[in-house]
N, C-alpha and C positions, 0 to 999 in steps of 0.2 A: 675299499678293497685294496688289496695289498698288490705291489707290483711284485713281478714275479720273475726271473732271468729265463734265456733259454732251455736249462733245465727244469723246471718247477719250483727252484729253492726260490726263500724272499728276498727281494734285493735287499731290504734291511737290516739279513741276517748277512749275504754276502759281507756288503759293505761295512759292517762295525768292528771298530779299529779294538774294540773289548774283547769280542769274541776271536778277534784275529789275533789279540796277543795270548788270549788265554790256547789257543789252538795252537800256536809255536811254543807255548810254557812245555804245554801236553806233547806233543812232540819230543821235545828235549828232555824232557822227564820219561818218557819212556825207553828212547833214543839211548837214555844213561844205563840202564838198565843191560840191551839188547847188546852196543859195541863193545862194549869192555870184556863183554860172554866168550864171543866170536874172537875177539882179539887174541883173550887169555887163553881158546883153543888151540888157538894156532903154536905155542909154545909149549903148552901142556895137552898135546893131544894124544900122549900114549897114556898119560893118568886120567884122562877124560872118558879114550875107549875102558881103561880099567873099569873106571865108575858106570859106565853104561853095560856093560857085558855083568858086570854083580848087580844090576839093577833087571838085568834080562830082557834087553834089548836083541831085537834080534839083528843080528848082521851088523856090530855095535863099530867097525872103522865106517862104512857107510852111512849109517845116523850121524855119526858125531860128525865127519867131514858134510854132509847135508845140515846140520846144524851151526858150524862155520860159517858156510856161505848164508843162512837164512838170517842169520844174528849181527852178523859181520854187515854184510849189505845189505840188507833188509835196514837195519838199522840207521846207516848213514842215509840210507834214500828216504826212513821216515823224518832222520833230524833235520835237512835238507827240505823238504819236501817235496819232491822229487817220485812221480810214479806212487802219488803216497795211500791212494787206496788201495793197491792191490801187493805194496809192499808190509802197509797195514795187515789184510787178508791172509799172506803169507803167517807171517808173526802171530798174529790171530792161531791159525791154524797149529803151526807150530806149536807153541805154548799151551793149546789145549791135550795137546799130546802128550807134550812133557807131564804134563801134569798127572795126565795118569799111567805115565812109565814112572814116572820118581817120586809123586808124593803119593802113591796109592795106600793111605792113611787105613784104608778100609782092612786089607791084608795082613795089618799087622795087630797085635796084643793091646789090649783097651791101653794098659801103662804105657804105651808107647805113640798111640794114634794121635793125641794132640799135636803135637807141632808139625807134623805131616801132614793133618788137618788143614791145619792153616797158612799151609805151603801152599797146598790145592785152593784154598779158597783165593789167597792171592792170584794165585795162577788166572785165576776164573774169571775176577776183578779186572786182570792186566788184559785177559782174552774180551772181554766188553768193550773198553777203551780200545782198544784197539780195532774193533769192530766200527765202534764210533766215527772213527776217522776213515775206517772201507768205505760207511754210511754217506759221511757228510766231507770229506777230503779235508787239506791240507791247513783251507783257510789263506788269505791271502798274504803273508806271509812266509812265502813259500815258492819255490820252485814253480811248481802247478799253478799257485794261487797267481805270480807273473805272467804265465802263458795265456792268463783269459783276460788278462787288461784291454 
């Protein structure tokens, strides 16, 4: 029988320096994705609210500044790891949204739905993985993964 930590998880799974580096790769690979978003908001956020208000967002300086802080710090706190499932969950959530504010593939002309398509499907992909890490946290590697030594 398997030992099992305070919370239920295996300690085998805690403890593997594999799964710990593949969980900081995933981290930082998503992490690349979310800060550079939130960052490049911050400078271009009157073309941002453009894109979001012709996109028909509703209330598009409130989205886009709620999407700053979600991307911006949500972000460093997943690369970090740091608060990282529920800065996961955030992100998660977020990106499911985006997804069907911006790539709503569906809405548009068959000659046109491809690559909107597969905007969305990424989006869907990014929102799993990121789920992942709400699911199973940081990995030890990490901010959080420190706090339970």
């Amino acid at each position: 029988m398997a030992t099992l930590t305070h919370d239920g998880r295996s300690a085998a799974l805690v403890q593997n320096p594999v799964y710990d580096s593949a969980a900081l790769l995933g981290r930082i690979l998503l992490a690349w994705m979310f800060v550079p978003a939130g960052w490049g908001k911050i400078g271009g956020f009157g073309g941002t609210v453009g894109y979001a208000t012709s996109a028909g967002l509703p209330l598009p300086e409130v989205g886009v500044a709620i999407a700053l802080v979600i991307e911006l710090i949500g972000g460093l706190m997943l690369l970090v790891g740091f608060g990282t499932r529920w800065a996961a969950l955030a992100l998660a959530i977020f990106t499911a949204v985006a997804a069907f504010f911006f790539h709503n593939y569906w809405a548009l002309p068959a000659d046109q739905q491809m690559v909107q398509q597969l905007m969305f499907g990424k989006n869907m992909a990014i929102t799993g993985g990121l789920l992942a890490f709400f699911a199973f946290g940081a990995g030890r590697f990490s901010l959080d993964g420190r706090r339970r030594d």
